[in-house]
C-alpha positions in Angstrom: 87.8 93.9 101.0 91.4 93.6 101.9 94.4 95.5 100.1 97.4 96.1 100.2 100.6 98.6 99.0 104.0 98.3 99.1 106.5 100.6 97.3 109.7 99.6 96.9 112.5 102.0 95.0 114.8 99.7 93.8 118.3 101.1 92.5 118.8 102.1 88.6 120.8 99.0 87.9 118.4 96.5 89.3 117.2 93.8 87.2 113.6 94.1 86.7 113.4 90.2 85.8 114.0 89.1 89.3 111.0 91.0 90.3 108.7 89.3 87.5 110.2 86.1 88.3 109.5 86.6 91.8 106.3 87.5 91.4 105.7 84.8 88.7 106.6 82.5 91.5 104.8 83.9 94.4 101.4 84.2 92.8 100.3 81.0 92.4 100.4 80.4 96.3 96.9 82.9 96.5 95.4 80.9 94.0 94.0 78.5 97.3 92.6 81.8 100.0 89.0 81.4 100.1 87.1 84.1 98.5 89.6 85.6 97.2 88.0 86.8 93.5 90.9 88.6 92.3 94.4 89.5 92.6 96.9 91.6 91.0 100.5 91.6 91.0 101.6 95.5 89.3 104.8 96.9 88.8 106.3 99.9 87.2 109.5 100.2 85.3 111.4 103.2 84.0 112.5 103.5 80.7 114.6 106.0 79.8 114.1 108.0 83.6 110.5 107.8 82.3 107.7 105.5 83.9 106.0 102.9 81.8 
C-alpha cells in the first residue's frame, strides 16, 4: 500500500474553488496506474475559523 500526505495552509482569503477544480482536473490522470483500487482526493475548509 502506498500513501501519501500533504498539508498545505493556504491563506484566509484563498479561493477554495481553485483547489476543487484542481483537484477535479488532476484526478482523472490515476484513473490508468495499475492496481490502484482506490483513491481519494480530501480537503478541509474553514467556515467561520471553524473546520468543516
Amino acid at each position: 500500500m502506498i500513501t501519501a500526505h500533504y498539508l498545505h495552509r493556504l491563506p484566509a482569503d484563498h479561493d477554495p474553488d481553485r483547489i476543487r477544480h484542481r483537484a477535479k482536473a488532476s484526478g482523472p490522470a490515476w484513473d490508468a496506474t495499475a492496481e490502484l483500487y482506490f483513491k481519494g482526493l480530501l480537503s478541509n475548509t474553514l467556515q467561520g475559523g471553524a473546520a468543516s
